[in-house]
N, C-alpha and C positions, 0 to 999 in steps of 0.2 A: 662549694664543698670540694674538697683537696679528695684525691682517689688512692686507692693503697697504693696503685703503682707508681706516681709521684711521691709518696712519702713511705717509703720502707720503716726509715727510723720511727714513723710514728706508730704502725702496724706493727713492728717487730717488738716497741716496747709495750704495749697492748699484748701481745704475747706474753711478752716475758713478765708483766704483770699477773695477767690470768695463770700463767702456770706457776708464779711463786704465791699466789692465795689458794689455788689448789692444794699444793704443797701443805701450808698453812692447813687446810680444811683435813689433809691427813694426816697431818703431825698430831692435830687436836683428837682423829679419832680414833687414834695408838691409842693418847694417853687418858682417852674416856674422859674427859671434861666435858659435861654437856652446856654451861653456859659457852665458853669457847668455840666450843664446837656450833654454837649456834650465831654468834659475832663471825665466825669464819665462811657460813652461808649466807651470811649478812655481805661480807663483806664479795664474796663470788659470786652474789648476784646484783650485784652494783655496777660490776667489773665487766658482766656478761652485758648489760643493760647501756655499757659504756661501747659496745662493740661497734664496727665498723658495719656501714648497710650493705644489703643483700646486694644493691649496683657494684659496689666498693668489691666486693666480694670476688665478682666476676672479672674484675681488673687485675684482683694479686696473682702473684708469682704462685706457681705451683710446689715450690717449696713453702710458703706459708699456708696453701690452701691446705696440706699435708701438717702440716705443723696445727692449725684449725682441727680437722680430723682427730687427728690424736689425741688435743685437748678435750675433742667432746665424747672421744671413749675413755678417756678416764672421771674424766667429770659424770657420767654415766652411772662408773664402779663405784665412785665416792658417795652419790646419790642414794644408791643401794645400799650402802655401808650407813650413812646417814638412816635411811627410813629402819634399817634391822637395828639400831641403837636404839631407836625410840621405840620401837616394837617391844626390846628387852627390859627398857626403863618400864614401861607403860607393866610387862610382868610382873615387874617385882616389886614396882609400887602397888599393885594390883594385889598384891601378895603381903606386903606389907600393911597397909590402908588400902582394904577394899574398899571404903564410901568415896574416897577421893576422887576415883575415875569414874565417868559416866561411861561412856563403853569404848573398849578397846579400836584400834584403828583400824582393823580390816573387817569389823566385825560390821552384820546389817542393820540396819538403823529397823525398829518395828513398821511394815506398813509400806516401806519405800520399795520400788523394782528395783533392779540393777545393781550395780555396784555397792547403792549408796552414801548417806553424806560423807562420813566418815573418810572414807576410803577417796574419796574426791579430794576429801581436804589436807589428804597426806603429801 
């Protein structure tokens, strides 16, 4: 298994991937398409799932460990941005057809402690 710090070019384009599907993931949630926007979490966590291992990790350059960092405080904010879209959907379809939704997402399942299913599976 090749390590980041023998293969820059492979680590750096694994970057530059993940943060042109991020990109992607925000462009889509400007423009409020919820299928896209769901192909676009599709596609960022393939990309994530594609990443380099925690060994590899401890090899790269600190300018890509930083470059890392960055990527996963924005991918964080996106996240965010993702689950208050579905929050809103889930409103107004809620609003529209109320029989469609079984219960809201952050809402407590009857019977369960904690969090809840719902809110697990957000």
């Amino acid at each position: 298994m090749k390590s980041i710090a023998s293969t820059p070019t492979d680590a750096q384009a694994w970057m530059t991937r993940l943060n042109g599907e991020l990109d992607q993931l925000e462009l889509q949630l400007l423009q409020g398409d919820a299928l896209a926007v769901q192909t676009a979490c599709a596609r960022v966590q393939t990309t994530l799932q594609a990443s380099p291992g925690a060994a590899q990790w401890q090899a790269a350059s600190a300018d890509l460990v930083h470059q890392a960092q960055q990527a996963a405080l924005r991918f964080g904010r996106l996240r965010q941005g993702v689950l208050r879209a579905v929050a809103q959907n889930q409103r107004a379809l809620q609003a529209l057809m109320p029989e469609a939704l079984q219960a809201p997402t952050y809402e407590r399942q009857g019977g369960i402690r904690g969090p809840g299913r719902a809110y697990l599976l957000a």
